[in-house]
Backbone as a ProteinNet text record, in pm:
[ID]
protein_1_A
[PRIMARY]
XXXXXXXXXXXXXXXXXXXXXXXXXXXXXXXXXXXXXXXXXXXXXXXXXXXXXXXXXXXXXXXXXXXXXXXXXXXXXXXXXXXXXXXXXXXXXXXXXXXXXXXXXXXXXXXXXXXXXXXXXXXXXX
[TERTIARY]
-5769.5	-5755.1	-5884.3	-5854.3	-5990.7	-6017.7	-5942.7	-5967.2	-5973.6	-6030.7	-6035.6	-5939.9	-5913.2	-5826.1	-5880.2	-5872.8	-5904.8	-5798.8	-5700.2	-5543	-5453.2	-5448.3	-5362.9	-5418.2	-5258.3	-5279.4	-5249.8	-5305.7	-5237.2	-5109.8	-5031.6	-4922.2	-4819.2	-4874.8	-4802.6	-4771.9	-4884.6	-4896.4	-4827.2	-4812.1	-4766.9	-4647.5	-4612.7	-4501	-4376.5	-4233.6	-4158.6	-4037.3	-4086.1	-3982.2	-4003.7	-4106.3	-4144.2	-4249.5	-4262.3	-4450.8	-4576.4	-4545.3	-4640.5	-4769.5	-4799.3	-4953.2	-4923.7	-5096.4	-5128.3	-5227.7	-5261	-5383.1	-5419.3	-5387.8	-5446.9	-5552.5	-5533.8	-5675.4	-5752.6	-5864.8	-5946.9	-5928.2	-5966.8	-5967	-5814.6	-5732.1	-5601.6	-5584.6	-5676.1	-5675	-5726.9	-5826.2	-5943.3	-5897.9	-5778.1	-5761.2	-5653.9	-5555	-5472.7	-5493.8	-5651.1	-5691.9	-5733.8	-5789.2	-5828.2	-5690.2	-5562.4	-5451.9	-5420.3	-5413.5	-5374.7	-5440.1	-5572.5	-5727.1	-5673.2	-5649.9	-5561.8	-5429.9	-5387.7	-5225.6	-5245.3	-5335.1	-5366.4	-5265.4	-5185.6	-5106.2	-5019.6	-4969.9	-4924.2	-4871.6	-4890.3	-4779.5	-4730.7	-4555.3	-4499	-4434.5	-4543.3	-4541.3	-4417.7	-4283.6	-4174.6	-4181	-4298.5	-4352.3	-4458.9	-4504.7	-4645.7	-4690	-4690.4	-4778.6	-4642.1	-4559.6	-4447.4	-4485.5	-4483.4	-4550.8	-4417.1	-4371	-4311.8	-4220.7	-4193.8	-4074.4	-4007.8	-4070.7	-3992.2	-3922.9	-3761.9	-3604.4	-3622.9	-3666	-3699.4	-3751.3	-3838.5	-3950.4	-3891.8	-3839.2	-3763.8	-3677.5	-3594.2	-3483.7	-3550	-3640.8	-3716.9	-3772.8	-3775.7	-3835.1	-3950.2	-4064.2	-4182.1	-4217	-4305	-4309.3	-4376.3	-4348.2	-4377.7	-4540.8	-4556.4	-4703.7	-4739.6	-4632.7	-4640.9	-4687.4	-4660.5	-4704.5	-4825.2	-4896.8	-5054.6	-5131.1	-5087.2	-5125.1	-5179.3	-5188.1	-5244.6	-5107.2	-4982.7	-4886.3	-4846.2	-4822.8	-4728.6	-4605.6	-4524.7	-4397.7	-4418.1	-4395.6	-4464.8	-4299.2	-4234	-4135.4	-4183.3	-4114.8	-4105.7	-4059.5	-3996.1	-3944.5	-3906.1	-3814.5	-3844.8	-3980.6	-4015.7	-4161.2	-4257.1	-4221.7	-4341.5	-4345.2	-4242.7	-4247.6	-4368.9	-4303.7	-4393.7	-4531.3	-4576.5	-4689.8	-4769.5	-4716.7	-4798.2	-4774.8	-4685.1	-4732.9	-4815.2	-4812.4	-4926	-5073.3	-5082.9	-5216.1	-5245.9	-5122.4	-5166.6	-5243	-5178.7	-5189.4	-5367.9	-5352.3	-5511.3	-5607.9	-5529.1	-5645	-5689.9	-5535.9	-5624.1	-5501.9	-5382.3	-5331.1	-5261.9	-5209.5	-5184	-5037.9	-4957.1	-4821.3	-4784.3	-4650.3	-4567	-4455.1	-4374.4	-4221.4	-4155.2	-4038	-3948.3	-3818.8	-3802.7	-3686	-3640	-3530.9	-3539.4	-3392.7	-3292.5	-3142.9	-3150.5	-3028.4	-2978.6	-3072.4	-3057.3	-3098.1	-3244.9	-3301.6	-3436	-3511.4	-3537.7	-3647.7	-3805.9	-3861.3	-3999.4	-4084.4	-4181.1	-4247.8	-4358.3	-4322.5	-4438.9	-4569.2	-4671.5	-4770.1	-4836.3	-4907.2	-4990.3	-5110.8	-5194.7	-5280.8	-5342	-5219.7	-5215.7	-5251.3	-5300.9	-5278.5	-5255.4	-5275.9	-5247.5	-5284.1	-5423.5	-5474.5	-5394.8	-5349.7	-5257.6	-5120.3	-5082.1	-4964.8	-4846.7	-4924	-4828.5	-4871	-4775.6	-4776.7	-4882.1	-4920.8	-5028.9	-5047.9	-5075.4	-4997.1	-4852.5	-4788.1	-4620.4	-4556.7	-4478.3	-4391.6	-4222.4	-4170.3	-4023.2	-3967.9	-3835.7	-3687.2	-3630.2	-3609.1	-3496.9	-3339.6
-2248.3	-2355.9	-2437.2	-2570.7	-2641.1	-2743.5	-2682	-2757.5	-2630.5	-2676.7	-2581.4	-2648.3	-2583.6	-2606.3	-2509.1	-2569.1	-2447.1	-2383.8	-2462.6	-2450.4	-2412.3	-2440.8	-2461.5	-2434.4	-2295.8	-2210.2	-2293.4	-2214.5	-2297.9	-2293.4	-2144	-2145.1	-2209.4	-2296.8	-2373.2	-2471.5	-2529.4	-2641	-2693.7	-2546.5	-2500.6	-2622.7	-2647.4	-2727.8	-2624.3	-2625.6	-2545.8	-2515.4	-2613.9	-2628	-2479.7	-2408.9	-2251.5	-2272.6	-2378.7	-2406.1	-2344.1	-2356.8	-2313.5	-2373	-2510.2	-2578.5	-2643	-2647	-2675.3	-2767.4	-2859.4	-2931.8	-3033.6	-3029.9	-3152.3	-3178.1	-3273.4	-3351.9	-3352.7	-3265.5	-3281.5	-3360	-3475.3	-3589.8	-3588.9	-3594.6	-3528.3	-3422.8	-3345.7	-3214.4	-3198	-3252.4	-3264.7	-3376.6	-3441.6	-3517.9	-3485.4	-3371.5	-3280.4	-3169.2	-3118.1	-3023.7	-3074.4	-3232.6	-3307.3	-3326.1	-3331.6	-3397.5	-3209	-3130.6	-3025.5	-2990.2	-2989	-2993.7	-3036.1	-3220.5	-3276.7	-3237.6	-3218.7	-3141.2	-3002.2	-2916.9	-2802.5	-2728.8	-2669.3	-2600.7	-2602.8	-2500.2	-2465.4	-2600	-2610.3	-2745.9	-2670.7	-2716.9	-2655.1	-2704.6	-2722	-2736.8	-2748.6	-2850.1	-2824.2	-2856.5	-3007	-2957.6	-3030.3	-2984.3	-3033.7	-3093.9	-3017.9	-3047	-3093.8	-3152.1	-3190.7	-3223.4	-3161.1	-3147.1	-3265.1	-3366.3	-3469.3	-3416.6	-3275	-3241.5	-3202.8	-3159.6	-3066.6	-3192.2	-3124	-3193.1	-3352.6	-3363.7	-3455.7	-3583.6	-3556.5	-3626.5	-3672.6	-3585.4	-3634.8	-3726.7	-3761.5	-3824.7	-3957.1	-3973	-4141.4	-4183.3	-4299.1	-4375	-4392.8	-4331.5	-4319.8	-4215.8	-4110.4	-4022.7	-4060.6	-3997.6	-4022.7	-3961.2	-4010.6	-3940.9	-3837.9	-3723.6	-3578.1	-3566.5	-3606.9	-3595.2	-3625.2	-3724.9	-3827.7	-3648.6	-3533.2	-3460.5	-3545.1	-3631.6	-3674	-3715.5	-3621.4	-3593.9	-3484.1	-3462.2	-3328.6	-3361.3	-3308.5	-3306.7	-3209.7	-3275.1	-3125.3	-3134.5	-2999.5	-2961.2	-3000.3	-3080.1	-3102.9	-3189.7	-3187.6	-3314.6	-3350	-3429.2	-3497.5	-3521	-3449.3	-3517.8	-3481.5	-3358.5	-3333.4	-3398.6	-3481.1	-3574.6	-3683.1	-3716.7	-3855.8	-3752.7	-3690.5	-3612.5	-3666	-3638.2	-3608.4	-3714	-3796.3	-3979.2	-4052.8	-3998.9	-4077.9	-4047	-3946.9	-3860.2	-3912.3	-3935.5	-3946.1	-4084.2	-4170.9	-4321.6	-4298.2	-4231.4	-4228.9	-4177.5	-4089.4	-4080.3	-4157.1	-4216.4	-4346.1	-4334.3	-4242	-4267.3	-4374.6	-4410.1	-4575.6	-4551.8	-4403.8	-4413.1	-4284.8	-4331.9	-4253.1	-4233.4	-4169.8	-4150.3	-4045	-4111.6	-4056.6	-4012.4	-3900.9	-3788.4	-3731.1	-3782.2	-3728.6	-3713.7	-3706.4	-3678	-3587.6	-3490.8	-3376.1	-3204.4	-3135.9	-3020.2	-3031.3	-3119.9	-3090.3	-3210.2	-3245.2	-3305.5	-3306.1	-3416	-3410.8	-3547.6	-3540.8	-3606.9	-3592.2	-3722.7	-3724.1	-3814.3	-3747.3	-3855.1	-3808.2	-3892.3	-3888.9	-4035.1	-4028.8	-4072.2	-4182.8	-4161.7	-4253.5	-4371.8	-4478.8	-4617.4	-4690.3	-4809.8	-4935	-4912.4	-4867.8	-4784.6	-4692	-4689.2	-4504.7	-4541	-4717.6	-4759.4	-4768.9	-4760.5	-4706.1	-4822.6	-4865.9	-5018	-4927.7	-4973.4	-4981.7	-5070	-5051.6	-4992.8	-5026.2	-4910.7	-4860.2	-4750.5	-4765.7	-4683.6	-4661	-4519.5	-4568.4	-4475.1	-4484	-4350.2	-4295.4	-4186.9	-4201.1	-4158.9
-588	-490.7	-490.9	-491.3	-510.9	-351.4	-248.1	-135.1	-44.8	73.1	178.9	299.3	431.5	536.8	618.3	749.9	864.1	908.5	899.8	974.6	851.9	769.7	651.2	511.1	482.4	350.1	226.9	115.9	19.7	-10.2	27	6.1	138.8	241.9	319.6	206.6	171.8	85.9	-44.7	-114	-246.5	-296.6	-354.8	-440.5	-417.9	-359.6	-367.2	-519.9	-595.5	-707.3	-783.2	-762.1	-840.7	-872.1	-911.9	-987.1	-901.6	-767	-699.2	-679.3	-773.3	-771.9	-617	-595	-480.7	-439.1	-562.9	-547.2	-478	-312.9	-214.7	-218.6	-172.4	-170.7	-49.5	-51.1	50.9	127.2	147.4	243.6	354.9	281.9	360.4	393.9	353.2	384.3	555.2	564	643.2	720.8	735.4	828.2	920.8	765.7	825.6	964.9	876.5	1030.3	1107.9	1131.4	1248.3	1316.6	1251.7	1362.4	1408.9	1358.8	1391	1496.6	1489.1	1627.1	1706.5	1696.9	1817.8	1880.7	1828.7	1845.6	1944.6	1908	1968.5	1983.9	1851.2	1876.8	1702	1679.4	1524.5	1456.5	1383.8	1309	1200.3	1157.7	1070.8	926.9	839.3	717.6	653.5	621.9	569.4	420.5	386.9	263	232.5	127.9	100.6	-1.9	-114.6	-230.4	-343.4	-423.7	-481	-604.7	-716.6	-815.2	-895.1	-1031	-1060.2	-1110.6	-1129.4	-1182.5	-1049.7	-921.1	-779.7	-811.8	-749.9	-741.5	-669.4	-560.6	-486	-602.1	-628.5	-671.4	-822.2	-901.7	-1001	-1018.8	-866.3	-874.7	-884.7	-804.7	-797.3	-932.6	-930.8	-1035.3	-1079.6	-933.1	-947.8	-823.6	-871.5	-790.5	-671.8	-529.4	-416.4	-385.6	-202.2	-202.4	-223.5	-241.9	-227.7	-337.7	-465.8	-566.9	-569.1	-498	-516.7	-440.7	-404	-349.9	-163.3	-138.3	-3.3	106.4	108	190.3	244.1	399.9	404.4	506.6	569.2	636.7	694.5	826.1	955	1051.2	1025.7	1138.9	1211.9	1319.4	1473.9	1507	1606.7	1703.5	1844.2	1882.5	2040.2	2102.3	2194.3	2252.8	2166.6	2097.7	2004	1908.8	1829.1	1765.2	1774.2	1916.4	1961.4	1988.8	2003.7	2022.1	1908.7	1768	1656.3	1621.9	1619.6	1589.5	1627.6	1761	1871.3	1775.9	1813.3	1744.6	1568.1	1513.5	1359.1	1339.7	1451.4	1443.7	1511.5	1611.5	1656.5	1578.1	1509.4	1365.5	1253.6	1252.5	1129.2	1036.4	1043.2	961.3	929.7	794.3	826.3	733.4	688.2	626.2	707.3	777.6	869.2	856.4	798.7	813.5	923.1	976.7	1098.2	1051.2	1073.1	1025.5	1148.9	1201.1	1338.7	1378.3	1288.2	1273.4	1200.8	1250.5	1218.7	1226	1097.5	1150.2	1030.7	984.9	932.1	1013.4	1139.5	1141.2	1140.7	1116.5	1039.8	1020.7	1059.5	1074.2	943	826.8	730.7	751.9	720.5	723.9	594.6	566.2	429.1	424.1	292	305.8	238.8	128.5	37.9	36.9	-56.5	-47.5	-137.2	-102.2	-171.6	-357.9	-341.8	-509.9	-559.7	-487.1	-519.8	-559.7	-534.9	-524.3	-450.6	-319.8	-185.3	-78.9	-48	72.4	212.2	247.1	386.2	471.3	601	687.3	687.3	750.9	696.5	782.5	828.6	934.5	867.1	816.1	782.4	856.5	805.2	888.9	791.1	750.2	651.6	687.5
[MASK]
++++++++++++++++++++++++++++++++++++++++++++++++++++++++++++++++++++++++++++++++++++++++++++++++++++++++++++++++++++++++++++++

């Protein structure tokens, strides 16, 4: 593992396709355990690290942030939803996605940008 976390393992992080790589990027890493600090209370990792072959990531035309390693998808929702949006936005994050139908909701944030090939500032739903 070439990053550290106060809050968060590598195998939260891990790529779920089998590969198992885990290589975030500090800086998201470390902004990750600042919203978690704020939050004060577990956050639940649904995924993290998405290596260009995981299923997801294959289907697109160009792989997503998960791949740039500076994304994760944190279980939770209703007020805790708005909890950790509030908080991500007060941190600085500036890419947010809202998952908030049916039985996986999730709140992504990541860290990505404009260099990285990712629009900034940005709020979606899917």
């Amino acid at each position: 593992m070439t990053w550290t976390a106060k809050y968060f393992s590598e195998g939260e992080m891990a790529c779920q396709c089998g590969c198992g790589e885990s290589p975030m990027d500090q800086d998201f890493m470390d902004k990750l355990d600042a919203l978690r600090e704020a939050y004060g209370k577990p956050m639940r990792i649904t995924s993290g690290y998405r290596c260009p072959d995981h299923p997801i990531e294959a289907k697109k035309s160009k792989p997503g942030a998960h791949s740039s390693a500076k994304a994760a998808d944190i279980g939770v929702d209703r007020a805790d939803a708005h909890e950790i949006m509030r908080l991500a936005f007060e941190l600085g994050f500036k890419r947010i996605g809202v998952q908030q139908k049916g039985n996986g909701r999730f709140i992504h944030v990541d860290t990505a940008t404009a260099d990285d090939g990712f629009p900034e500032p940005t709020v979606w739903s899917y």
